[in-house]
C-alpha positions as a Markdown table, in Angstrom:
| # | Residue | x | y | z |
|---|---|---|---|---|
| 1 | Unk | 103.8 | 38.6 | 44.1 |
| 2 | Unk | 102.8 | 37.1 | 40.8 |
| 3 | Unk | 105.8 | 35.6 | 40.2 |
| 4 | Unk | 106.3 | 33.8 | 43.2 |
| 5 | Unk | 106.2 | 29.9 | 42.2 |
| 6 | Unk | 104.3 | 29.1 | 45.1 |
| 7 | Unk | 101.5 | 30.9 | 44.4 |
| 8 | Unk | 101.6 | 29.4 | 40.9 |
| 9 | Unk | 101.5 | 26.0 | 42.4 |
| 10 | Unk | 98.6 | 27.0 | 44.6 |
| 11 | Unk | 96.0 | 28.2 | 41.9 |
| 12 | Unk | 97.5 | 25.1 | 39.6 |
| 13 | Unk | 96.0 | 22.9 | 42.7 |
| 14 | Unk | 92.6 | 25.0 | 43.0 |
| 15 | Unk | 92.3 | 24.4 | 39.1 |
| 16 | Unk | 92.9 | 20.5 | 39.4 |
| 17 | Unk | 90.6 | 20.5 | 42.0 |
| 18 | Unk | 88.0 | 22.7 | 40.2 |
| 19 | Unk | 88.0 | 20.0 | 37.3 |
| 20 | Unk | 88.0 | 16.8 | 39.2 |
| 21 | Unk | 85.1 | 17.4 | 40.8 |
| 22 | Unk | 83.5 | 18.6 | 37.9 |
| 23 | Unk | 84.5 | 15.2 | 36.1 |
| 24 | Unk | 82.9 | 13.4 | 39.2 |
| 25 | Unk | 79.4 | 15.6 | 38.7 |
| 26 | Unk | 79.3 | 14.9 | 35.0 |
| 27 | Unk | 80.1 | 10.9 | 36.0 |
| 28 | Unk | 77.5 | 11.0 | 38.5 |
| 29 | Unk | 74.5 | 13.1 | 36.1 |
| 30 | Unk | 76.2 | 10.3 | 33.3 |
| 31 | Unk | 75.5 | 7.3 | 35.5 |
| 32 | Unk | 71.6 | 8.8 | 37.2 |
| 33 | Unk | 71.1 | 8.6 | 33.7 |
| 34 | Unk | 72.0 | 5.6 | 32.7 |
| 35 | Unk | 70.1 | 4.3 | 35.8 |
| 36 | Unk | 66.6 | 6.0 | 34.7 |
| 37 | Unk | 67.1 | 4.6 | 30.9 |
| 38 | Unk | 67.6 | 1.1 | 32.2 |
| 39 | Unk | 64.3 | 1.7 | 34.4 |
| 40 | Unk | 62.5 | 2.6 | 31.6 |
| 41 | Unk | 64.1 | 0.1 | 29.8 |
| 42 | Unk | 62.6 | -2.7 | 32.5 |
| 43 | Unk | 59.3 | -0.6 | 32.5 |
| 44 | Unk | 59.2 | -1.4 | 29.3 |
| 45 | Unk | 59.9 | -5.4 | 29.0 |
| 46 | Unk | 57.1 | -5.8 | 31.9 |
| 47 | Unk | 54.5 | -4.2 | 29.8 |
| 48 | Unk | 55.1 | -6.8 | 26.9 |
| 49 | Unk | 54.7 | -9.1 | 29.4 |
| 50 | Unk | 51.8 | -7.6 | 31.0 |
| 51 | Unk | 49.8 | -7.7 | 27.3 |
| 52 | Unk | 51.0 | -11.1 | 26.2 |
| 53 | Unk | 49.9 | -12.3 | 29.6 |
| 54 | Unk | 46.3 | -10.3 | 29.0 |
| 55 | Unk | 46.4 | -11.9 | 24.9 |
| 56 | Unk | 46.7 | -15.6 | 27.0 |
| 57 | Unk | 44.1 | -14.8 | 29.4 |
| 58 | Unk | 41.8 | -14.1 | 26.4 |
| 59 | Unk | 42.9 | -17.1 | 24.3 |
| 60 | Unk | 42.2 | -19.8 | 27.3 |
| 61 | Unk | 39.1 | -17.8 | 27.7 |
| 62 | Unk | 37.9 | -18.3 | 23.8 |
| 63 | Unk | 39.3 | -22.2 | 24.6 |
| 64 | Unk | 36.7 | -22.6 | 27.1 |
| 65 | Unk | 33.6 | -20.7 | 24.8 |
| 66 | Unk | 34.8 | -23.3 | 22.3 |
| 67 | Unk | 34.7 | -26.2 | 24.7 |
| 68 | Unk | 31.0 | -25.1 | 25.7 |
| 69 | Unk | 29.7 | -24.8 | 22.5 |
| 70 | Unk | 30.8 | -28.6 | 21.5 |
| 71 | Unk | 29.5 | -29.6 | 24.9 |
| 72 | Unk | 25.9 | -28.1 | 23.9 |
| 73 | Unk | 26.6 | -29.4 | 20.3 |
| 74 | Unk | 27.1 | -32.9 | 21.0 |
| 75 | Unk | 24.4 | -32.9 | 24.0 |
| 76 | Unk | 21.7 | -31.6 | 21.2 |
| 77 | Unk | 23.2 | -34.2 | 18.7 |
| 78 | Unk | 22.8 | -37.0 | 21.7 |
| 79 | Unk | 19.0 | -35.6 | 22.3 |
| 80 | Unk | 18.0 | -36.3 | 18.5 |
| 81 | Unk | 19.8 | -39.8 | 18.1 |
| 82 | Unk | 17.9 | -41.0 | 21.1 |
| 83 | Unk | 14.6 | -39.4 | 19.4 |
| 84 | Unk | 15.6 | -40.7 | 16.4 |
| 85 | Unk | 16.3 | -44.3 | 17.7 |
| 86 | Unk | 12.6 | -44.3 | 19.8 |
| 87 | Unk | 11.2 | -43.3 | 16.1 |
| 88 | Unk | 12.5 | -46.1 | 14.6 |
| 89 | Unk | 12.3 | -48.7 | 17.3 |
| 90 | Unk | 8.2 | -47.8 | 17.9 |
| 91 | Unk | 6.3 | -51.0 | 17.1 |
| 92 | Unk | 3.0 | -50.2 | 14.8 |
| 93 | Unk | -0.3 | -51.8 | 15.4 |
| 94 | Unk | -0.3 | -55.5 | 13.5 |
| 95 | Unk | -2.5 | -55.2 | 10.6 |
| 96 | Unk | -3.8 | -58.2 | 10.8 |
| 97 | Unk | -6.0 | -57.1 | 13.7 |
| 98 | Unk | -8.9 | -55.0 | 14.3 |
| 99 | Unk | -8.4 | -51.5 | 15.9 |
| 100 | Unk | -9.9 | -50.9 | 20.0 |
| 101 | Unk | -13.1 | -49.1 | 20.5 |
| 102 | Unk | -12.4 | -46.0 | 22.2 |
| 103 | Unk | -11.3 | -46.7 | 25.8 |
| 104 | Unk | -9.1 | -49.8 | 24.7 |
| 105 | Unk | -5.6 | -49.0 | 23.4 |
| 106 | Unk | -2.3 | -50.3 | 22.8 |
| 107 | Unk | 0.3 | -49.5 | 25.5 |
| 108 | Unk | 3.0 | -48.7 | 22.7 |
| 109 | Unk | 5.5 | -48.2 | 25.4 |
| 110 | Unk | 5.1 | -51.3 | 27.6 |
| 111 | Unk | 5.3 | -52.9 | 23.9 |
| 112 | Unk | 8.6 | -51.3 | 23.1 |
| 113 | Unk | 10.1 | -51.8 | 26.8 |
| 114 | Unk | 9.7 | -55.9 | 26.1 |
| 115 | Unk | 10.9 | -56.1 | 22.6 |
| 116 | Unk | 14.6 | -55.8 | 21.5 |
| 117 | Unk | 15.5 | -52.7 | 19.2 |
| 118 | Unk | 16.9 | -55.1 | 16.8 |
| 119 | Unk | 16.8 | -58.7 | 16.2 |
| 120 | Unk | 19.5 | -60.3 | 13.6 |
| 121 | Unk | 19.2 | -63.6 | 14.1 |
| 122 | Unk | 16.6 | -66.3 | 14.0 |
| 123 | Unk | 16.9 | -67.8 | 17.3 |
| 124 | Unk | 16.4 | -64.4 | 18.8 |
| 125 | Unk | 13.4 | -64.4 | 17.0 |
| 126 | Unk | 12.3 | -67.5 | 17.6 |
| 127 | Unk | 13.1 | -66.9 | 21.7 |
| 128 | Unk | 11.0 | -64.1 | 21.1 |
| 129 | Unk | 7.9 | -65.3 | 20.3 |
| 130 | Unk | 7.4 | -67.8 | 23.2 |
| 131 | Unk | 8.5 | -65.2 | 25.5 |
| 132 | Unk | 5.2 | -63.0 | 24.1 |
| 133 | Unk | 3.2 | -66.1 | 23.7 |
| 134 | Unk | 3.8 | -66.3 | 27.5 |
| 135 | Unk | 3.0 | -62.9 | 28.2 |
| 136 | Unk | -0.4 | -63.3 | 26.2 |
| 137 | Unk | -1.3 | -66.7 | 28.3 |
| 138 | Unk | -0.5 | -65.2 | 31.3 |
| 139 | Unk | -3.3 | -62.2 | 30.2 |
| 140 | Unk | -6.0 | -64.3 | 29.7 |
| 141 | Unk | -5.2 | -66.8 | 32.5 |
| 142 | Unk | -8.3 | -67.3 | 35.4 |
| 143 | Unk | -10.9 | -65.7 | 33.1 |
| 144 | Unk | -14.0 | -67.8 | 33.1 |
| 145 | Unk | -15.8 | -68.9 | 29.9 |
| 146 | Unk | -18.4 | -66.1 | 30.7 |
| 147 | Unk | -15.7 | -63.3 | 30.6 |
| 148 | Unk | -14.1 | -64.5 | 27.7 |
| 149 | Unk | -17.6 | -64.6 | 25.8 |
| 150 | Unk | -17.8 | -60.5 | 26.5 |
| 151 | Unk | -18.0 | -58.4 | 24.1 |
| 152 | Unk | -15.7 | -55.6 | 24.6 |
| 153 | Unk | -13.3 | -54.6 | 21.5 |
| 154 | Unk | -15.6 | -53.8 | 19.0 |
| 155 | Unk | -17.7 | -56.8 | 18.4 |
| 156 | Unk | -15.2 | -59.3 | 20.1 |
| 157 | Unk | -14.2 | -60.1 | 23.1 |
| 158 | Unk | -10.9 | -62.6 | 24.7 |
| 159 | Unk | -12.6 | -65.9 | 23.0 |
| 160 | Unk | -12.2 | -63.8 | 19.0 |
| 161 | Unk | -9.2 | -61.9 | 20.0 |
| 162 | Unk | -7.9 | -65.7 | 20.6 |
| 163 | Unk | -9.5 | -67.7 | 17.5 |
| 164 | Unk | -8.0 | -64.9 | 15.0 |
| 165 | Unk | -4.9 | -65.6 | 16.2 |
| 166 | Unk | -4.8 | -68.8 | 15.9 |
| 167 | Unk | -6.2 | -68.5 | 12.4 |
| 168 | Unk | -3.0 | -66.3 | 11.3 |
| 169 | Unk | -1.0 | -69.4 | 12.9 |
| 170 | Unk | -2.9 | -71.2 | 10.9 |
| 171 | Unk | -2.2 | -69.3 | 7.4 |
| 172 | Unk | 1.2 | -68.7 | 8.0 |
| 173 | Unk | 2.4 | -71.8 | 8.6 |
| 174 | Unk | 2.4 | -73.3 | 5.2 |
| 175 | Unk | 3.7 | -69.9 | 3.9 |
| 176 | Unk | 7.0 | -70.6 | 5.9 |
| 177 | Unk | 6.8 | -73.7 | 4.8 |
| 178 | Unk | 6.8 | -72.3 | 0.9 |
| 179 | Unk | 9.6 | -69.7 | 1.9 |
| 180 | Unk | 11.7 | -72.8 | 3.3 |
| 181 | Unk | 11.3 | -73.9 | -0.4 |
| 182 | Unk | 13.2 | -70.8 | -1.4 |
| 183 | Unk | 9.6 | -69.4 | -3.2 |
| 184 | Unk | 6.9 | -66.6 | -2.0 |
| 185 | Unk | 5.1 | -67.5 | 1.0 |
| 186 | Unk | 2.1 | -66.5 | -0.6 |
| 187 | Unk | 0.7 | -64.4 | -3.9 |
| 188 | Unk | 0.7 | -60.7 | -3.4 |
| 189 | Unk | -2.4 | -59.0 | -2.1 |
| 190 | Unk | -3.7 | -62.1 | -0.8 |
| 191 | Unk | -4.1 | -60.9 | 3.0 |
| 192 | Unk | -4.7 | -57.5 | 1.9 |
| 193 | Unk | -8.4 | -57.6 | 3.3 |
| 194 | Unk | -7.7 | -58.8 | 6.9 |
| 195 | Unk | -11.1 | -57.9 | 8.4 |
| 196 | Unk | -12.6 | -60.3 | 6.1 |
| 197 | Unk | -9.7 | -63.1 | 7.4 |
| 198 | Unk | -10.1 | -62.0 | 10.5 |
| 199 | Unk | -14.5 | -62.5 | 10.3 |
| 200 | Unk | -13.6 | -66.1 | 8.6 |
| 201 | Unk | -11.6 | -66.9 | 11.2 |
| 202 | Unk | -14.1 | -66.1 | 13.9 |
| 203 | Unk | -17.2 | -67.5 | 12.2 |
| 204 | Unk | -15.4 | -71.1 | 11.3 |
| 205 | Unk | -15.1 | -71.5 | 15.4 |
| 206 | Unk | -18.7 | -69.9 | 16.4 |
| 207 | Unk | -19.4 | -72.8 | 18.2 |
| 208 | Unk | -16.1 | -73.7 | 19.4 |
| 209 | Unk | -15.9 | -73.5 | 23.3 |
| 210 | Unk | -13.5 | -70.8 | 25.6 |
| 211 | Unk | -11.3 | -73.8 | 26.9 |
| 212 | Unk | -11.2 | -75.6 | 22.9 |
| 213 | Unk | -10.0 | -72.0 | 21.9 |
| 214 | Unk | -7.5 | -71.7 | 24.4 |
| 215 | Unk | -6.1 | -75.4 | 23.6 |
| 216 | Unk | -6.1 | -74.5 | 19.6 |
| 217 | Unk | -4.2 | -71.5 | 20.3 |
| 218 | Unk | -1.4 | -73.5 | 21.9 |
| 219 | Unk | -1.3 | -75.9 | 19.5 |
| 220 | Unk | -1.4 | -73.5 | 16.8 |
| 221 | Unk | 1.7 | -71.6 | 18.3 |
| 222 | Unk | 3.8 | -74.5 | 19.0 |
| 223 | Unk | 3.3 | -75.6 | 14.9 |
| 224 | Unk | 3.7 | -71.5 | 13.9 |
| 225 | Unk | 7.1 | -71.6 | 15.9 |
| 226 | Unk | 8.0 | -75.3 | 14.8 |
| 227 | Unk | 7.6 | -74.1 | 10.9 |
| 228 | Unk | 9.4 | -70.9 | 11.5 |
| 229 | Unk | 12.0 | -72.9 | 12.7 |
| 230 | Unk | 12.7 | -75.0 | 10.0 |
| 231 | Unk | 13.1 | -72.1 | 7.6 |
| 232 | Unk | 16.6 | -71.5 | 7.1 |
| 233 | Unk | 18.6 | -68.3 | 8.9 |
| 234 | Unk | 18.9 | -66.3 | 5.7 |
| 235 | Unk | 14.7 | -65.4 | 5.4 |
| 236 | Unk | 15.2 | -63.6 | 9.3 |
| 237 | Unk | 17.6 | -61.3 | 8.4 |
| 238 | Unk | 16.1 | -57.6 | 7.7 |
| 239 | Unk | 14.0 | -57.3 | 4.8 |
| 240 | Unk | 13.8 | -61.7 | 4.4 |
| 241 | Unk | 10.7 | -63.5 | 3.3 |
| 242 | Unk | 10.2 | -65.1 | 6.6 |
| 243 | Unk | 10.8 | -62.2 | 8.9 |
| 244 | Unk | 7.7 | -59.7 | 8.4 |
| 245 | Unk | 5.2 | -63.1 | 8.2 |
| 246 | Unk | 6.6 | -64.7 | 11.5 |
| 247 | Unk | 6.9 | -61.3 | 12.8 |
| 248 | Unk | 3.2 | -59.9 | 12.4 |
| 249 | Unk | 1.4 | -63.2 | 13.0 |
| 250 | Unk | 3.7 | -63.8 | 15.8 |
| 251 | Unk | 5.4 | -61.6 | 19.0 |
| 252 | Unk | 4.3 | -58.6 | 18.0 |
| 253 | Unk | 0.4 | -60.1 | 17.3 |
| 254 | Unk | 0.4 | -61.6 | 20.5 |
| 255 | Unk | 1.8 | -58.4 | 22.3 |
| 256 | Unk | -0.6 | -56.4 | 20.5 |
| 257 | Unk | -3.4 | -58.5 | 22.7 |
| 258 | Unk | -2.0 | -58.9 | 25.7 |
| 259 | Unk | -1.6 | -55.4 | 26.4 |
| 260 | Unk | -5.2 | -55.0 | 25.4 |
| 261 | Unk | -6.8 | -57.6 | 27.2 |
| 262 | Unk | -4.7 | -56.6 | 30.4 |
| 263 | Unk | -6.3 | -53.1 | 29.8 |
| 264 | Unk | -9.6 | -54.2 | 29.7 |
| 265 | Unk | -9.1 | -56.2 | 33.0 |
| 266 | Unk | -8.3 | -53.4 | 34.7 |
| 267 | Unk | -11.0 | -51.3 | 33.5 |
C-alpha cells in the first residue's frame, strides 16, 4: 500500500500544502510587523513635531515678554525726558525784582505756557518782548490812579512795580548799546544789589503821577527793544552778552508782573 505512487503523490500534495500556508502565515506575522514599526515609526516623527511646536510656542511667548519690557522701558524713559524738559524749561523769578508778600505769587505755569522752550534767534526774541509788554499793559489797564497808588507787594503797589521797570529799561539800554560795541555791557557786580536799584528807581519818580508812569514805561520799552535791536545776532544766541540783559530786564520782567498784578486783581 506504501508503494502505490498515488499515495506518494497524495502526501507530496498535503506537504506542499502544509508549507505554503505556513510561508503565507510567516508573510502575514512579517508584514503586521512591519506595519506596527512604521506606526511607531510615525508616532515617533509627530512627537518631534509636537515638542518643536511647544519650544516655538515658548520662544513667541519670551518675544512678547521682551516686547513688554521695551514698551515699559521706553514709556519710563518718555516720563523722565518730559520731567526733564519741564526742569529745564521752568522760568526763575527775575532778580531784578522784589519777592511777593505772602498771598501774591508768581503763576510759574501760566509763565511757562506763554514763553517758547527755546529761543535761537534775535527776532524771536525781540517778537517776544512786545508780546509780554502787551500782556503786562493789558494787566494794569482800567486801574485808576487810586488803585495803582496801593500798597500791596510789600511796600509797593502797580505805580513801583511800573517805575522799576522802566528804571531797568533805563540801565540796560546803554549796556546793549556797549555790547553792540563788541565790549561788556557793564562792570561785574555792578547790579549785584538790586533792592537798592530797585529803591533808586522808585524814589527818583516819588512825585511822578500813575498816568506819567504809565507813558515812561512805554517809552522806555520801545528804546529797550529799539537798542536790543541794533545789537548784532551773535550776542542772542545762548550764553551771548546781550541775551541774559535783554532777557531779565525784558519778557520775562514783564511777565513776572503781569501775573502778579493779575493776581492781586483777583484777590
Amino acid at each position: 500500500m506504501l508503494g502505490d505512487p498515488v499515495i506518494w503523490l497524495f502526501g507530496l500534495s498535503i506537504g506542499l500544502l502544509a508549507v505554503g500556508v505556513l510561508g503565507v502565515v510567516v508573510a502575514t506575522l512579517r508584514a503586521r510587523r512591519r506595519e506596527r514599526l512604521g506606526e511607531a515609526g510615525a508616532g515617533t516623527d509627530l512627537g518631534s513635531v509636537l515638542a518643536r511646536m511647544h519650544e516655538l510656542h515658548n520662544e513667541v511667548d519670551r518675544f512678547r515678554a521682551e516686547r513688554e519690557e521695551e514698551r515699559a522701558a521706553l514709556a519710563r524713559l518718555s516720563l523722565l525726558l518730559e520731567r526733564a524738559h519741564g526742569s529745564v524749561s521752568r522760568i526763575s523769578h527775575s532778580r531784578i525784582s522784589p519777592p511777593g508778600p505772602p498771598g501774591v505769587s508768581v503763576d510759574v505755569g501760566e509763565t511757562n505756557s506763554r514763553r517758547e522752550a527755546h529761543m535761537t534767534d534775535k527776532a524771536t526774541l525781540l517778537r517776544d518782548a512786545d508780546a509780554a509788554f502787551t500782556e503786562l499793559r493789558g494787566a494794569v489797564e482800567g486801574l485808576s490812579d487810586e488803585a495803582m497808588r496801593q500798597t500791596w507787594l510789600g511796600s509797593w503797589g502797580v505805580r513801583e512795580i511800573l517805575i522799576h521797570i522802566s528804571g531797568w529799561h533805563e540801565e540796560m539800554i546803554p549796556a546793549l548799546g556797549r555790547i553792540a560795541k563788541g565790549v561788556a555791557g557793564y562792570a561785574p557786580g555792578t547790579y549785584d544789589d538790586f533792592d537798592a536799584w530797585n529803591a533808586r528807581f522808585v524814589d527818583r519818580r516819588s512825585g511822578v503821577k500813575p498816568a506819567d508812569v504809565v507813558a515812561e514805561l512805554d517809552a522806555s520799552h520801545q528804546a529797550f527793544v529799539a537798542a536790543a535791536a541794533a545789537v548784532p545776532e551773535p550776542h542772542f544766541a545762548p550764553g551771548g552778552a546781550a541775551r541774559e540783559p535783554f532777557e531779565g530786564a525784558g519778557a520775562g520782567h514783564y511777565r513776572e508782573h503781569a501775573v502778579q498784578i493779575r493776581q492781586w486783581r483777583r484777590g
